[in-house]
N, CA, C, O and CB atoms as a CASP TS submission, in Angstrom:
PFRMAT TS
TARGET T0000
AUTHOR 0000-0000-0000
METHOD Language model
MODEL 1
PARENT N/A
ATOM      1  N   UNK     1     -17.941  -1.003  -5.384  1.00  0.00           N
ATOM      2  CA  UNK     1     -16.974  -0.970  -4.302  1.00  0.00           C
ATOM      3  C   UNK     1     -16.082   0.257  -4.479  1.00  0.00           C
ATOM      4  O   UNK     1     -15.417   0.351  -5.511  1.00  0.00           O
ATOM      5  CB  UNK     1     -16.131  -2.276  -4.264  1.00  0.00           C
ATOM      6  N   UNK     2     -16.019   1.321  -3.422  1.00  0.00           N
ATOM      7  CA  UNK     2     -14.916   2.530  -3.805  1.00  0.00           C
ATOM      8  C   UNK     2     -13.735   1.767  -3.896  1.00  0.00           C
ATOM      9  O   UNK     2     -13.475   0.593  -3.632  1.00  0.00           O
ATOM     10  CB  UNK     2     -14.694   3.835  -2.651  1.00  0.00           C
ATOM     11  N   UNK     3     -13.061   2.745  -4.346  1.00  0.00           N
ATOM     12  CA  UNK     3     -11.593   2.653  -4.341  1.00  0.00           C
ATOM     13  C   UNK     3     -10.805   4.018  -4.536  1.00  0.00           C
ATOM     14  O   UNK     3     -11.395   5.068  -4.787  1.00  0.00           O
ATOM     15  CB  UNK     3     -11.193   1.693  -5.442  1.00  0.00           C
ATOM     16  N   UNK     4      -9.289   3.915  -4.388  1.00  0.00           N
ATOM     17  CA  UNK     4      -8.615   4.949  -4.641  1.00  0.00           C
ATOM     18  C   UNK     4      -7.180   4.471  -5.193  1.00  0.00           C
ATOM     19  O   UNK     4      -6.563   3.427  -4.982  1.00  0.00           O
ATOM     20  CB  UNK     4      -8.604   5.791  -3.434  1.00  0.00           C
ATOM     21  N   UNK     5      -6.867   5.589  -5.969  1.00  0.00           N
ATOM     22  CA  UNK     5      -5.576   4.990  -6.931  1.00  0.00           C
ATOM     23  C   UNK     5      -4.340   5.708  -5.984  1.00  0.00           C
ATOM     24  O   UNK     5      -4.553   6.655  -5.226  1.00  0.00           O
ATOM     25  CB  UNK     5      -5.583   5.668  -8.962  1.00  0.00           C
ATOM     26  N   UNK     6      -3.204   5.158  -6.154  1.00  0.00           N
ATOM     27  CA  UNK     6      -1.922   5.797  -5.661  1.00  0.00           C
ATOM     28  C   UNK     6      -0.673   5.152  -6.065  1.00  0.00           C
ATOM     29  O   UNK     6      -0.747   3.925  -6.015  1.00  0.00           O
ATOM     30  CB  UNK     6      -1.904   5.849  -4.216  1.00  0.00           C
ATOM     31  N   UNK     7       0.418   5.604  -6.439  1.00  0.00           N
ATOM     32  CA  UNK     7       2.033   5.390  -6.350  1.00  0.00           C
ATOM     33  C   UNK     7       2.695   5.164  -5.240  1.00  0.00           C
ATOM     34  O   UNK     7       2.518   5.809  -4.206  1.00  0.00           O
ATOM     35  CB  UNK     7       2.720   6.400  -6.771  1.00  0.00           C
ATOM     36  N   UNK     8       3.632   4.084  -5.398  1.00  0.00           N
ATOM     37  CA  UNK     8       4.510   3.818  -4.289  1.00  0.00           C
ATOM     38  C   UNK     8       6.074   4.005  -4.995  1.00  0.00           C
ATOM     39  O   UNK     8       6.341   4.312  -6.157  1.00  0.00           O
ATOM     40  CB  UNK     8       4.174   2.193  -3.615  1.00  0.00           C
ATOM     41  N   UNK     9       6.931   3.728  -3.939  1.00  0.00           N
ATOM     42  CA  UNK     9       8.395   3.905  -4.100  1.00  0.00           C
ATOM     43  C   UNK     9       8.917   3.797  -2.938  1.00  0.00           C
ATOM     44  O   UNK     9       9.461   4.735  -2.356  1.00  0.00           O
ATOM     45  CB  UNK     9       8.834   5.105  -4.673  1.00  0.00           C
ATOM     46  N   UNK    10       8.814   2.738  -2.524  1.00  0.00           N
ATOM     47  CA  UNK    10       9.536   1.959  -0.917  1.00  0.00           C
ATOM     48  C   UNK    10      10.602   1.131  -1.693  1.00  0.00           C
ATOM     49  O   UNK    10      10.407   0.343  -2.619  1.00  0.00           O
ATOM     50  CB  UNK    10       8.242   0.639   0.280  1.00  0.00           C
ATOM     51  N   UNK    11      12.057   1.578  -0.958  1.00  0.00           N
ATOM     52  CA  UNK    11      13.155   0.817  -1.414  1.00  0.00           C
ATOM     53  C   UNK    11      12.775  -0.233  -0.813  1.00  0.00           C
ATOM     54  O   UNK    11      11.606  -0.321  -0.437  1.00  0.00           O
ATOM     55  CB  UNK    11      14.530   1.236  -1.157  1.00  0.00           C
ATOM     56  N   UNK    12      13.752  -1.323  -0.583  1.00  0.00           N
ATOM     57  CA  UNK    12      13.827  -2.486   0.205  1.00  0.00           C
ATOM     58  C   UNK    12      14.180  -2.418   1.366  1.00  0.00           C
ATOM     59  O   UNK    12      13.546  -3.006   2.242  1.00  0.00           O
ATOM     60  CB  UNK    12      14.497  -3.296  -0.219  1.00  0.00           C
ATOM     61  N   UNK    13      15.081  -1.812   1.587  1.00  0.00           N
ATOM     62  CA  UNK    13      15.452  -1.166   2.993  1.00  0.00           C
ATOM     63  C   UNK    13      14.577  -0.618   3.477  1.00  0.00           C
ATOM     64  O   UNK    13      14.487  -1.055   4.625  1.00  0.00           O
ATOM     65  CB  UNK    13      16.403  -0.274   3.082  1.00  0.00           C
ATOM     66  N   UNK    14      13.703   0.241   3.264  1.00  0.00           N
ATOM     67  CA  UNK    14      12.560   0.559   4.377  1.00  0.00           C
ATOM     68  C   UNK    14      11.648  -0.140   4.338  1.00  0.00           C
ATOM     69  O   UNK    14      10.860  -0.130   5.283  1.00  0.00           O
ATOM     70  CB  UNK    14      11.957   1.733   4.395  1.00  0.00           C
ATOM     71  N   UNK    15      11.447  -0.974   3.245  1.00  0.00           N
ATOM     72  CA  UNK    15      10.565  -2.237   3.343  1.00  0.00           C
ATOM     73  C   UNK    15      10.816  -3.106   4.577  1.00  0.00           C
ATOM     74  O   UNK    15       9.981  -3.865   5.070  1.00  0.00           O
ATOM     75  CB  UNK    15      10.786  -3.134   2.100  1.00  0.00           C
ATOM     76  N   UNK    16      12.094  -2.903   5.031  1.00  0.00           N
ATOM     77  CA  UNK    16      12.469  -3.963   5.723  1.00  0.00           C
ATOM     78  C   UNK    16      12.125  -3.853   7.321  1.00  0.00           C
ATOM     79  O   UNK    16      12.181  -4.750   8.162  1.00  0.00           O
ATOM     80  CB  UNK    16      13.899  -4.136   5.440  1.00  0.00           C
ATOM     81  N   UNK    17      11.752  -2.476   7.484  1.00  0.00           N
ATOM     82  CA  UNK    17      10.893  -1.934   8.503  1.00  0.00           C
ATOM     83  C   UNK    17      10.074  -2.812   9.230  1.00  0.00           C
ATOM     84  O   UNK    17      10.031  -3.127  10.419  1.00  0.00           O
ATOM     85  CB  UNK    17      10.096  -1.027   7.991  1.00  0.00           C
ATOM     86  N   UNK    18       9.162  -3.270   7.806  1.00  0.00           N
ATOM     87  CA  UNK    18       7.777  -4.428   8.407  1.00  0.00           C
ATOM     88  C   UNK    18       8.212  -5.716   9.018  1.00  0.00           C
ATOM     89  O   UNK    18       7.812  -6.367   9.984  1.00  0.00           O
ATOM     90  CB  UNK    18       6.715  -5.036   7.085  1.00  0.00           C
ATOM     91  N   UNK    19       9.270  -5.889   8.042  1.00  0.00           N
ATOM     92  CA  UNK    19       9.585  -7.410   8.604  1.00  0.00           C
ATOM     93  C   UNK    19      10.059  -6.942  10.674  1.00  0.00           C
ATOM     94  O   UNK    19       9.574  -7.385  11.715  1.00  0.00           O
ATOM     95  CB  UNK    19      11.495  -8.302   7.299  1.00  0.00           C
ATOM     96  N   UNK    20      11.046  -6.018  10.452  1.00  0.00           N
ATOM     97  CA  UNK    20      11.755  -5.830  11.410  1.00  0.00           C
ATOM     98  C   UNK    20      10.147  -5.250  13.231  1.00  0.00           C
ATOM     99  O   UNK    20      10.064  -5.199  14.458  1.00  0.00           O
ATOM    100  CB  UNK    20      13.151  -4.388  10.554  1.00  0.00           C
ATOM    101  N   UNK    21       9.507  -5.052  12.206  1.00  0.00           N
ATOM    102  CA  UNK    21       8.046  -5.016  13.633  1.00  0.00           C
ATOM    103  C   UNK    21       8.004  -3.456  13.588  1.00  0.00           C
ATOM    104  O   UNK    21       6.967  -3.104  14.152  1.00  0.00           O
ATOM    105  CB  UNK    21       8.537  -5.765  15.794  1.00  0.00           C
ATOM    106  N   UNK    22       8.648  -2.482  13.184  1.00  0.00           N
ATOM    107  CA  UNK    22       8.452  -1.346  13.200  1.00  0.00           C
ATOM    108  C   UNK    22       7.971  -0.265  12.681  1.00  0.00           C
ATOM    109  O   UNK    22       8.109   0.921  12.981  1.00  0.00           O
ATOM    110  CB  UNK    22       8.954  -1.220  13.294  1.00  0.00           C
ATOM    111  N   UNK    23       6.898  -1.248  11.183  1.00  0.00           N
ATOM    112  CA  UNK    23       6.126  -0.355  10.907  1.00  0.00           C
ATOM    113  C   UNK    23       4.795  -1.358  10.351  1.00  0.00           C
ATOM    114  O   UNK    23       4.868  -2.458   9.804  1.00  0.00           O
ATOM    115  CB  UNK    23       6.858   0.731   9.908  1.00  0.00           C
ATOM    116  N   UNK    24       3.769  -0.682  10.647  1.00  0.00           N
ATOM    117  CA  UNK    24       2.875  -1.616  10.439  1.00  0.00           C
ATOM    118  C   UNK    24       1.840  -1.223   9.664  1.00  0.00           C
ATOM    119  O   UNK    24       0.940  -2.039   9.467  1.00  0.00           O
ATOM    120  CB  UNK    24       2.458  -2.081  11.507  1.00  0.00           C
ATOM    121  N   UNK    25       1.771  -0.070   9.149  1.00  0.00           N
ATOM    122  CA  UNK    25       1.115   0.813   8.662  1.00  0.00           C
ATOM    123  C   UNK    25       1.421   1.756   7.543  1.00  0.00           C
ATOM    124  O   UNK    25       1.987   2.807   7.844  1.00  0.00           O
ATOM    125  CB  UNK    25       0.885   1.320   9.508  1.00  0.00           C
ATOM    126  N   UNK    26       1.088   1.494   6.137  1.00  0.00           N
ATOM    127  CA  UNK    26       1.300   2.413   5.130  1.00  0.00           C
ATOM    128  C   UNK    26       0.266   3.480   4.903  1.00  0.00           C
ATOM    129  O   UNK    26      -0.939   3.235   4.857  1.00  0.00           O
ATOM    130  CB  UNK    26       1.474   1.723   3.996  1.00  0.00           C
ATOM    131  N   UNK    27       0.895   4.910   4.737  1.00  0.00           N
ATOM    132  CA  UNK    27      -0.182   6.020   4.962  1.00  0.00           C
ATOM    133  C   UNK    27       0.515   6.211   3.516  1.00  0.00           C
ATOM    134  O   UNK    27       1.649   5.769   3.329  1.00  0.00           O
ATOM    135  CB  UNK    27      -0.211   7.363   6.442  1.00  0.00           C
ATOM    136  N   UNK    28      -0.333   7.013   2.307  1.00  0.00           N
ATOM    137  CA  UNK    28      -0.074   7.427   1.004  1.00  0.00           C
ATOM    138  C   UNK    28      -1.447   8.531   1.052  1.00  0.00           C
ATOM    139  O   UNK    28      -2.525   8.714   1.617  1.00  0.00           O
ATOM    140  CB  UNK    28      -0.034   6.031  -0.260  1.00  0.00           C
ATOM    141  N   UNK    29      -0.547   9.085   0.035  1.00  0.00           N
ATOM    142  CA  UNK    29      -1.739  10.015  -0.769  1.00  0.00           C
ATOM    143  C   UNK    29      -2.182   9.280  -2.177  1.00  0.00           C
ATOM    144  O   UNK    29      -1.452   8.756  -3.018  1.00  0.00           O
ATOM    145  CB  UNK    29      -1.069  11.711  -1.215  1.00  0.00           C
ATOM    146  N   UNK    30      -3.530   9.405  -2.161  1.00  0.00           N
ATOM    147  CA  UNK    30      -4.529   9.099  -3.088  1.00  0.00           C
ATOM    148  C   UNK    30      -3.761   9.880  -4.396  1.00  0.00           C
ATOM    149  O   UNK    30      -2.905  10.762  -4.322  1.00  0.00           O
ATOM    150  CB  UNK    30      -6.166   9.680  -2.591  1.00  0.00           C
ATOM    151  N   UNK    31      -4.433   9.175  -5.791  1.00  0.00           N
ATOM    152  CA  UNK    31      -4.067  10.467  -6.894  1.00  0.00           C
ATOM    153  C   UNK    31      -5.111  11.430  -6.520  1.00  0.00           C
ATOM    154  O   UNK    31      -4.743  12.555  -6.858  1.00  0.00           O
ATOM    155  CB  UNK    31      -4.195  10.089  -8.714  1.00  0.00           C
ATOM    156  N   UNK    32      -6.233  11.441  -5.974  1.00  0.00           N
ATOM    157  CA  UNK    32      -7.262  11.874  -5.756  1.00  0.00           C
ATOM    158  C   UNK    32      -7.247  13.289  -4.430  1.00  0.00           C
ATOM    159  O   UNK    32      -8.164  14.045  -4.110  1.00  0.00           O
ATOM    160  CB  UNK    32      -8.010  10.558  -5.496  1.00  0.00           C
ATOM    161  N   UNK    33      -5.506  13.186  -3.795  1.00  0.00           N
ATOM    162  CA  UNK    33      -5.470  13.876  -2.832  1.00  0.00           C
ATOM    163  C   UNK    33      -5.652  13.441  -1.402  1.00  0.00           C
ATOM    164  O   UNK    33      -5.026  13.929  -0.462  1.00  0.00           O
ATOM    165  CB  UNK    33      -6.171  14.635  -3.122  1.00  0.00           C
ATOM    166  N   UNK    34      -6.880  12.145  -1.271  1.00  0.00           N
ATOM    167  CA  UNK    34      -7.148  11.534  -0.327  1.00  0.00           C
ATOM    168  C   UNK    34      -5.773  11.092   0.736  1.00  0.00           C
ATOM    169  O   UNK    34      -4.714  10.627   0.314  1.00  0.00           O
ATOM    170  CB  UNK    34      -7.908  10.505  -0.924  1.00  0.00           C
ATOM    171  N   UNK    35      -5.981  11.267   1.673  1.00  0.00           N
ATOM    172  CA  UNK    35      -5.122   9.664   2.458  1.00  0.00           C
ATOM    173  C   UNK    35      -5.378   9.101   2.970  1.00  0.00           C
ATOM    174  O   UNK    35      -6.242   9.109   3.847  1.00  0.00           O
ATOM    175  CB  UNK    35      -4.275   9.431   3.148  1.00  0.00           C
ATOM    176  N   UNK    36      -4.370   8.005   2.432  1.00  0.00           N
ATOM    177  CA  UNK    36      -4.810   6.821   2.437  1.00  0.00           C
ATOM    178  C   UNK    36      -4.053   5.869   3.746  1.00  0.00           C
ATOM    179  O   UNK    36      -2.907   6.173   4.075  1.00  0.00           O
ATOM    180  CB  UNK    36      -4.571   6.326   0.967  1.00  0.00           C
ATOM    181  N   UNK    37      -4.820   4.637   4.500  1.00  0.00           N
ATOM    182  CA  UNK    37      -3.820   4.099   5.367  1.00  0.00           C
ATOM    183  C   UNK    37      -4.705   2.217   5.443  1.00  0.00           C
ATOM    184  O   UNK    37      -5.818   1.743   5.673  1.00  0.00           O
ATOM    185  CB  UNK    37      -3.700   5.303   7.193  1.00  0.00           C
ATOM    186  N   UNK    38      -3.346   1.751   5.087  1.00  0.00           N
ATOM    187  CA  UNK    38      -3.783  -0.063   5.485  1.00  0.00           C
ATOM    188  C   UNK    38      -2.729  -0.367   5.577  1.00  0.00           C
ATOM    189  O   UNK    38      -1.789   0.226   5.047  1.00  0.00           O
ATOM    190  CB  UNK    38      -4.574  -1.197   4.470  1.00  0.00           C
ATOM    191  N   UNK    39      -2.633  -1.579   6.426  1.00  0.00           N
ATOM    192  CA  UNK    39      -1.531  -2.093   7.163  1.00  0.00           C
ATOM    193  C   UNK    39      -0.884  -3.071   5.981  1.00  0.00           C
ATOM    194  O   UNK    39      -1.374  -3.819   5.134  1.00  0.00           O
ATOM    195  CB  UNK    39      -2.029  -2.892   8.655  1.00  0.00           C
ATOM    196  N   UNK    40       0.982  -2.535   6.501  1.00  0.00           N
ATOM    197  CA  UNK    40       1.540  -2.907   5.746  1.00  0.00           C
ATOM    198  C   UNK    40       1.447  -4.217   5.230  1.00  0.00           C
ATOM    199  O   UNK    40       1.595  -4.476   4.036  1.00  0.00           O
ATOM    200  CB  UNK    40       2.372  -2.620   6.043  1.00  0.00           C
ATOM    201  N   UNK    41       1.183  -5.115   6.184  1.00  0.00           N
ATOM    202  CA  UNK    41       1.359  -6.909   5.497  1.00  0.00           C
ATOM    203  C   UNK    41       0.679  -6.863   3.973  1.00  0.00           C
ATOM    204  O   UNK    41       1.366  -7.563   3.229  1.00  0.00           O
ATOM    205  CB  UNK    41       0.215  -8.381   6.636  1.00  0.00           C
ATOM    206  N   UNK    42      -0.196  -6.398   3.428  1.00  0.00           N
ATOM    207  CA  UNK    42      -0.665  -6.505   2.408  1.00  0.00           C
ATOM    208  C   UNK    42      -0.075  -6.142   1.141  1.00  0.00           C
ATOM    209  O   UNK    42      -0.484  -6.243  -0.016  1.00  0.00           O
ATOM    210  CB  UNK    42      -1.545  -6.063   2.576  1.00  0.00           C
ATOM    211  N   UNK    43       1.141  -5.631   1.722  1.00  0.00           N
ATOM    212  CA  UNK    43       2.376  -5.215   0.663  1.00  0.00           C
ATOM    213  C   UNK    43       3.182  -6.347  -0.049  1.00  0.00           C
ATOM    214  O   UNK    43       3.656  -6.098  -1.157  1.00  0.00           O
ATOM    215  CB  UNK    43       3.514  -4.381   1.457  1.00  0.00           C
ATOM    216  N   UNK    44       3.371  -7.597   0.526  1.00  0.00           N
ATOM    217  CA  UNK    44       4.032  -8.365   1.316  1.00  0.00           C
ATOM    218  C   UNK    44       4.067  -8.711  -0.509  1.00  0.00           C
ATOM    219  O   UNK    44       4.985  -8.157  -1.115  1.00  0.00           O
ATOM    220  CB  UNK    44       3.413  -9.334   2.868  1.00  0.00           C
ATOM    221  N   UNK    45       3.400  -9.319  -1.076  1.00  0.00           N
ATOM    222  CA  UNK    45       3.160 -10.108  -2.546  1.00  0.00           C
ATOM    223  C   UNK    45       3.877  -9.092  -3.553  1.00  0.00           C
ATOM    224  O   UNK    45       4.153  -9.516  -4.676  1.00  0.00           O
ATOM    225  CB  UNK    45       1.303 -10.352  -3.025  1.00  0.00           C
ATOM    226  N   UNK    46       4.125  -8.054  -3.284  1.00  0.00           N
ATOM    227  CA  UNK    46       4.854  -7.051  -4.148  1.00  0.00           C
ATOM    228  C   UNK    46       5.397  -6.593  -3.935  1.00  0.00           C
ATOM    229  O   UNK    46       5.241  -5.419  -4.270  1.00  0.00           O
ATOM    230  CB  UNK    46       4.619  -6.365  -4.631  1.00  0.00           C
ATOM    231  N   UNK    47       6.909  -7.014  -2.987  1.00  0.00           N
ATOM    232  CA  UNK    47       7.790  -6.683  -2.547  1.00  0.00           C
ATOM    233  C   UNK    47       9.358  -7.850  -3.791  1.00  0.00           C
ATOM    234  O   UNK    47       9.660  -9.043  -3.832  1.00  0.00           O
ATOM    235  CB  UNK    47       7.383  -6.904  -0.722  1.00  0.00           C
ATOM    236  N   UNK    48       9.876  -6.573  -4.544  1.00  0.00           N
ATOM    237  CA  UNK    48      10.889  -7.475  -5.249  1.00  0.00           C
ATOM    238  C   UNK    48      12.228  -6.823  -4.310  1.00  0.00           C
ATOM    239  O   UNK    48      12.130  -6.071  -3.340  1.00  0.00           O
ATOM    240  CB  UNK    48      10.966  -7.236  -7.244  1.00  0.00           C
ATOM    241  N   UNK    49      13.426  -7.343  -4.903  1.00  0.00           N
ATOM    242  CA  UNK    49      14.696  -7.159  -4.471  1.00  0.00           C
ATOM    243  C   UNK    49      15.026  -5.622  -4.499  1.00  0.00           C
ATOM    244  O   UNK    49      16.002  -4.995  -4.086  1.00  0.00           O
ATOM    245  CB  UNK    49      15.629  -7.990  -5.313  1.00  0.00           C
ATOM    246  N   UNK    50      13.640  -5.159  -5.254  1.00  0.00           N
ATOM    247  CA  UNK    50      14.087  -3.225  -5.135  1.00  0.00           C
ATOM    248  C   UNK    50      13.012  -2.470  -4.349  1.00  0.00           C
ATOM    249  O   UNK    50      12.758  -1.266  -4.316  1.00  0.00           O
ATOM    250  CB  UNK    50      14.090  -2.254  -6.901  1.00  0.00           C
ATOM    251  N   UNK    51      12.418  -3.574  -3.691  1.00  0.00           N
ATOM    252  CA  UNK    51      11.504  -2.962  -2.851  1.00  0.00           C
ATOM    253  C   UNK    51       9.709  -2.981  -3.314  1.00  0.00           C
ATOM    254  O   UNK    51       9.076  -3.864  -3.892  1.00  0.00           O
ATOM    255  CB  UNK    51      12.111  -1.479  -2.775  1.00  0.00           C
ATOM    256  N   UNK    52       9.358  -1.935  -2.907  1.00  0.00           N
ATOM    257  CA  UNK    52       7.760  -1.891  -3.602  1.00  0.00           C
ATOM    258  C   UNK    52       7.447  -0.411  -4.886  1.00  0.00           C
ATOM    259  O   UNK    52       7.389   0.773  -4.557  1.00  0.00           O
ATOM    260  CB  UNK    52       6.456  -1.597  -1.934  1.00  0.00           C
ATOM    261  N   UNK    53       7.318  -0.857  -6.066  1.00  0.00           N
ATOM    262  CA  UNK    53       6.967   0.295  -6.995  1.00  0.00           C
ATOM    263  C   UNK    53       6.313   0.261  -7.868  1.00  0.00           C
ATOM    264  O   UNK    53       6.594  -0.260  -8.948  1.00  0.00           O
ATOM    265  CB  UNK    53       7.726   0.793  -7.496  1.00  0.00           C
ATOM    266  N   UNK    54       5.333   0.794  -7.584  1.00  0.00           N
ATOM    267  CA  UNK    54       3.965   0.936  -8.809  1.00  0.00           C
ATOM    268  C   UNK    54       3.411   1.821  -8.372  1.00  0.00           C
ATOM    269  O   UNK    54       3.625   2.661  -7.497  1.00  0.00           O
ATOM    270  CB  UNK    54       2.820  -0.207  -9.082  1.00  0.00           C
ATOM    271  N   UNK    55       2.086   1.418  -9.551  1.00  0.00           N
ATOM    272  CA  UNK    55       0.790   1.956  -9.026  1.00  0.00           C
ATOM    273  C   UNK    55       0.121   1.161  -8.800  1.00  0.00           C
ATOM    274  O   UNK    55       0.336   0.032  -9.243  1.00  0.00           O
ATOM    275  CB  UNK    55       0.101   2.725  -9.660  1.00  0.00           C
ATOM    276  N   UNK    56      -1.205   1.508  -7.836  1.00  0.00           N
ATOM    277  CA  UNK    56      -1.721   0.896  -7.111  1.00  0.00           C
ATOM    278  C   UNK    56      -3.228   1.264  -7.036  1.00  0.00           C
ATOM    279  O   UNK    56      -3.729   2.369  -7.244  1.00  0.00           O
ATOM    280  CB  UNK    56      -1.017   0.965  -6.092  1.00  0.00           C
ATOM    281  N   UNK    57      -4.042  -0.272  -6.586  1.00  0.00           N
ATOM    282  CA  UNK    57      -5.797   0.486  -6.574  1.00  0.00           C
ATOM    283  C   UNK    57      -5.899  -0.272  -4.997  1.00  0.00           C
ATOM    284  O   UNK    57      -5.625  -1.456  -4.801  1.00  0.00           O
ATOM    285  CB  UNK    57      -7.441  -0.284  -8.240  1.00  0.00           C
ATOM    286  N   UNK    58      -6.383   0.754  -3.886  1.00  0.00           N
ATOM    287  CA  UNK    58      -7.063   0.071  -2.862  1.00  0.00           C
ATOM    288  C   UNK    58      -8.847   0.140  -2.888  1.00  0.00           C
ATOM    289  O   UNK    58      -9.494   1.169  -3.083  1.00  0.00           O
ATOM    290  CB  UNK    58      -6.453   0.721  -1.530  1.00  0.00           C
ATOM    291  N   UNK    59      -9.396  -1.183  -2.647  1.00  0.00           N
ATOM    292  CA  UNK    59     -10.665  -1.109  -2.444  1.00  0.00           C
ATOM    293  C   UNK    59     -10.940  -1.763  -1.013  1.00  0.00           C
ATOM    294  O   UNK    59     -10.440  -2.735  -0.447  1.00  0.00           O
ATOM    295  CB  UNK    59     -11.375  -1.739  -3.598  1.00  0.00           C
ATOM    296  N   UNK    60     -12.074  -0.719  -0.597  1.00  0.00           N
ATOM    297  CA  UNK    60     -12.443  -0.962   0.457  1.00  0.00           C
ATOM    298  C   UNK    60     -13.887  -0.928   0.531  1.00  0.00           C
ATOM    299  O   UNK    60     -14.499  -0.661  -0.503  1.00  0.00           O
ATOM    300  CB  UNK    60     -11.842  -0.247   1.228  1.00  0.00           C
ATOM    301  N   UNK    61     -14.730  -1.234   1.947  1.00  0.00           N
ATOM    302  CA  UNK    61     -15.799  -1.049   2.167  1.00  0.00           C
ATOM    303  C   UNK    61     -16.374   0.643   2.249  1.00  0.00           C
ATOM    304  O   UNK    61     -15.773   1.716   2.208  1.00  0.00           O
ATOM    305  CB  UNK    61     -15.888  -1.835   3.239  1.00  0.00           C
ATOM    306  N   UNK    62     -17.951   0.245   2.394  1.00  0.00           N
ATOM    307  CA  UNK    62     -18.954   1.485   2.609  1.00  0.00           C
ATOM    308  C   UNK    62     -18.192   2.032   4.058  1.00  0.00           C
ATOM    309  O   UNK    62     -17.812   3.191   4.229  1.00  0.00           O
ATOM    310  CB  UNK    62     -20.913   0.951   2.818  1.00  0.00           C
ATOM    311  N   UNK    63     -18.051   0.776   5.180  1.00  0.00           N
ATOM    312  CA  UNK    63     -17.112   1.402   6.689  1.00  0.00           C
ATOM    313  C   UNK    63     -15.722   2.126   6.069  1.00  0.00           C
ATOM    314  O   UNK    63     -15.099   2.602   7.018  1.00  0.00           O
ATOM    315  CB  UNK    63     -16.466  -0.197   7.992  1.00  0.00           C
ATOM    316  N   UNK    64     -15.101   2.344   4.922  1.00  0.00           N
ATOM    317  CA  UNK    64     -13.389   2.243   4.561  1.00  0.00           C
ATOM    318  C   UNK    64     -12.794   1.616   5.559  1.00  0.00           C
ATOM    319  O   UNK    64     -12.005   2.021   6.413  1.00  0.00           O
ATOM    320  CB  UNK    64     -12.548   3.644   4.408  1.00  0.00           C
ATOM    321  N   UNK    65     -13.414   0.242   5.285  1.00  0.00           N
ATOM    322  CA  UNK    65     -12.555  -1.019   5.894  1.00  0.00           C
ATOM    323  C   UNK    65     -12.029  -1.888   4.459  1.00  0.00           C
ATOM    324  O   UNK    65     -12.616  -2.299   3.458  1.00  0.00           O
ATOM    325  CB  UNK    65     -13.716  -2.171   7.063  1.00  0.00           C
ATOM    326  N   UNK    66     -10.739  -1.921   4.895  1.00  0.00           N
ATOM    327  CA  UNK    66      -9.775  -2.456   3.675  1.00  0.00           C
ATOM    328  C   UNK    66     -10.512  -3.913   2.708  1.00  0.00           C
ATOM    329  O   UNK    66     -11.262  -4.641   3.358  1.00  0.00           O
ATOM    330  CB  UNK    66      -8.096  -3.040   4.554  1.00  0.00           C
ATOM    331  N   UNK    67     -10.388  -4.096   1.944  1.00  0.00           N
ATOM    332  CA  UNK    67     -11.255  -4.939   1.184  1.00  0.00           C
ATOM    333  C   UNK    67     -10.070  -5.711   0.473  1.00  0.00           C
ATOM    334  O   UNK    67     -10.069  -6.935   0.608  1.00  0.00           O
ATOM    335  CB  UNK    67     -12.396  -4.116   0.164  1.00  0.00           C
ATOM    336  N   UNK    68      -9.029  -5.108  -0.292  1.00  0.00           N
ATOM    337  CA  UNK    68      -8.244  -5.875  -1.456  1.00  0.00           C
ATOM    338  C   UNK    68      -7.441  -4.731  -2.319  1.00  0.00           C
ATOM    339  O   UNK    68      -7.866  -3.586  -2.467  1.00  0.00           O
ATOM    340  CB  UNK    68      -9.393  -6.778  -2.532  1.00  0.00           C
ATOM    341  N   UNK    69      -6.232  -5.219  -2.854  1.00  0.00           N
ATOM    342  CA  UNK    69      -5.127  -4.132  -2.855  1.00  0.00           C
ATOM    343  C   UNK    69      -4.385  -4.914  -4.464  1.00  0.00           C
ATOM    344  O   UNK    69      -3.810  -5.985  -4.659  1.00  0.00           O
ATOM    345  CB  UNK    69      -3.882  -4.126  -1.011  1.00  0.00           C
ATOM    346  N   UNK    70      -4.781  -3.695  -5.425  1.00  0.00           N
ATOM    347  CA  UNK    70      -3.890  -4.351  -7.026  1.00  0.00           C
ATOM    348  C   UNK    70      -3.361  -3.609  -6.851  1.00  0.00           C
ATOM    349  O   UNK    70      -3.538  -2.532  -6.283  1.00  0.00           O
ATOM    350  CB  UNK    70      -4.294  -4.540  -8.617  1.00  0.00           C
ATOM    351  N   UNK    71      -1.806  -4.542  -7.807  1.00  0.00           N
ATOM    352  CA  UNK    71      -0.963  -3.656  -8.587  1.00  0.00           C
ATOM    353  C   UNK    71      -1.449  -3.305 -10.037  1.00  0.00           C
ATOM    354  O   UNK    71      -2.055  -4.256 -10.531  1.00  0.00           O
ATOM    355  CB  UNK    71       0.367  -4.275  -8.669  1.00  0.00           C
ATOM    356  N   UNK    72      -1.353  -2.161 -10.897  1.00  0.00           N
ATOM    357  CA  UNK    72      -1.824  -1.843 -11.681  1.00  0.00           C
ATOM    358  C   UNK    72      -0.583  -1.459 -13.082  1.00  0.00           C
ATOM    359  O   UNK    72       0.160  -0.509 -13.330  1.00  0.00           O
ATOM    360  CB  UNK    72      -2.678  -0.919 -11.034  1.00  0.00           C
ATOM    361  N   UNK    73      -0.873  -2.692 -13.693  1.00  0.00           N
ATOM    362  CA  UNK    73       0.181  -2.506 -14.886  1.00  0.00           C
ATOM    363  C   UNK    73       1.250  -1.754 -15.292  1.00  0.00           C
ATOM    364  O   UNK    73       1.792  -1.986 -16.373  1.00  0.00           O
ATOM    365  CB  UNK    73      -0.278  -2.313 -15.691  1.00  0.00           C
TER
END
């Protein structure tokens, strides 16, 4: 299954975007350079009181249709 690695750093406040309907969509750069885009709800499980921050692995399909989204230690 591909995948691609990337960093986040969404305070809470712009986290709060999604809830609020106005963003629905996280675009990142890959470590790989790639970019990257899946809709925000999938953020939702790793959202603390400071927002969203790690690193991260998205896997997707052969289509790069979203598949499943870790946080990475």
């Amino acid at each position: 299954m591909p995948n691609s690695l990337f960093y986040l750093n969404i305070s809470a406040q712009e986290y709060l975007r999604v809830y609020q309907g106005s963003a629905r969509q996280v675009v990142v750069r890959g470590t790989d350079g790639t970019t990257l885009s899946f809709p925000a709800q999938h953020l939702r499980r790793f959202v603390s009181h400071d927002g969203v921050q790690g690193r991260f692995m998205l896997n997707y399909d052969a289509e790069h249709k979203f598949v499943s989204l870790q946080k990475l230690g």
